[in-house]
C-alpha positions as CSV (number, residue, x, y, z in Angstrom):
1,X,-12.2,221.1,-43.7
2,X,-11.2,219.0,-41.1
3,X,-15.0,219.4,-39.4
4,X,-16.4,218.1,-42.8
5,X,-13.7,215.2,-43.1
6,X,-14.5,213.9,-39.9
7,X,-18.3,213.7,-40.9
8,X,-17.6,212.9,-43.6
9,X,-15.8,209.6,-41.5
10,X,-19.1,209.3,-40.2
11,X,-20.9,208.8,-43.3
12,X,-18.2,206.1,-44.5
13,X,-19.5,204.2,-40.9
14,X,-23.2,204.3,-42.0
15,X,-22.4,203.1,-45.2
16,X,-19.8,199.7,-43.7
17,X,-23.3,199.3,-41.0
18,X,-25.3,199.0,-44.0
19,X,-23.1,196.5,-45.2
20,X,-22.5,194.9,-42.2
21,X,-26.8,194.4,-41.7
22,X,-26.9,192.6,-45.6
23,X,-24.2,190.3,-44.2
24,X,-26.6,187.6,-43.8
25,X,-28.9,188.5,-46.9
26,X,-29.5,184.9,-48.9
27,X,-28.6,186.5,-52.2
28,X,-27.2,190.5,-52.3
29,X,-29.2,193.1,-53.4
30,X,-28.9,194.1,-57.2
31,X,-28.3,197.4,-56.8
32,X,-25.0,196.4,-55.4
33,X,-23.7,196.9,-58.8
34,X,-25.6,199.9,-59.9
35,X,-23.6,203.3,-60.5
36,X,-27.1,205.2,-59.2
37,X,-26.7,203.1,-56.0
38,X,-22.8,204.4,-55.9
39,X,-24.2,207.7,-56.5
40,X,-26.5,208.0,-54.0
41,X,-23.9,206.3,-51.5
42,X,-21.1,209.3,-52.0
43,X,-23.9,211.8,-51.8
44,X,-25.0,210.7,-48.2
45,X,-21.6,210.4,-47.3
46,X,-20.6,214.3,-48.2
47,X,-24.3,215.0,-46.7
48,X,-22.5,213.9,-43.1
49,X,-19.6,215.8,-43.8
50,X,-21.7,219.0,-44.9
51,X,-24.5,218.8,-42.2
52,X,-21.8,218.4,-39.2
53,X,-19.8,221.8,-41.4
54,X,-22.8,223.1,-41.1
55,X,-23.4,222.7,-37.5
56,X,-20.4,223.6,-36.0
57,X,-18.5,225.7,-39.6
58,X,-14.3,225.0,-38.6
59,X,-14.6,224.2,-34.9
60,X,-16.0,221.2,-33.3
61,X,-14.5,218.7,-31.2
62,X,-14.1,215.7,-33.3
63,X,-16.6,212.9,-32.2
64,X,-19.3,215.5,-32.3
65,X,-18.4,216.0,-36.1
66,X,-18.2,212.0,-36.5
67,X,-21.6,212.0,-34.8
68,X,-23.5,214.4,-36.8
69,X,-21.6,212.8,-39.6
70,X,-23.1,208.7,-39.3
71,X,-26.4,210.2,-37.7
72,X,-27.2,212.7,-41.1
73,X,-27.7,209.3,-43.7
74,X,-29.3,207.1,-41.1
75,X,-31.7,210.2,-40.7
76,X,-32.3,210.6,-44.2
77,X,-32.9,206.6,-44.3
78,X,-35.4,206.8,-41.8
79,X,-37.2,209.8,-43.6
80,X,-37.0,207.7,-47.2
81,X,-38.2,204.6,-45.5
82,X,-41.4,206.6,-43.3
83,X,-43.1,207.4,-46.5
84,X,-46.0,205.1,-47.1
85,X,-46.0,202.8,-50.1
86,X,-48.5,203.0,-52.7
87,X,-51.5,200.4,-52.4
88,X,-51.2,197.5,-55.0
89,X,-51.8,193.9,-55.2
90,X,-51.8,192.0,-51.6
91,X,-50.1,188.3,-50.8
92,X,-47.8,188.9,-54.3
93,X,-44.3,187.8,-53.8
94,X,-41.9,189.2,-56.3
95,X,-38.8,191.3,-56.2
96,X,-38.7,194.1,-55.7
97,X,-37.0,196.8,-58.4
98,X,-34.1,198.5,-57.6
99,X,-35.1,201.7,-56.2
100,X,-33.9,205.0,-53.7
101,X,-36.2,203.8,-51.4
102,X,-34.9,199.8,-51.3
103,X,-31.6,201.3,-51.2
104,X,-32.5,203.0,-47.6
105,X,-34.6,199.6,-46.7
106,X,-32.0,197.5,-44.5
């Protein structure tokens, strides 16, 4: 348990540098207040703590855990975020909807 606390640890620190980049956002993003959003945030956080148990099982020196643990959701952001968008209408300006993949946009 302590392996999958620590990255789980690690997963709390991805989700404070996703914060931490919306710091200087003119207005926050809505799904701020979403339940979905909250969700999704707890998931990737017991995904750090899972992936670094499932590395290393109940050994592992800590900051290898924490590692595995904060690099697991930036991973799966980058994954999300790779995915080409649909084509649609060029040169519109609108905003966006809420959506998994804005969540993993920062």
């Amino acid at each position: 348990m302590t392996v999958f606390g620590v990255g789980c640890a690690g997963g709390v620190v991805a989700e404070i540098l996703h914060w931490w980049n919306l710091r200087q956002a003119e207005q926050l993003p809505a799904y701020r207040v979403s339940l979905f959003y909250w969700g999704v945030t707890v998931a990737m956080i017991i995904a750090g703590g899972f992936v670094a148990w499932l590395y290393f099982g109940g050994r592992a020196e800590g900051i290898i855990a924490f590692h595995v643990g904060i690099s697991t959701p930036l991973i799966l952001q980058k994954l999300v975020t790779s995915v080409p968008q649909p084509a649609g209408a060029k040169n519109v300006i609108a905003r966006p909807a809420p959506s998994l993949r804005n969540f993993f946009t920062w």
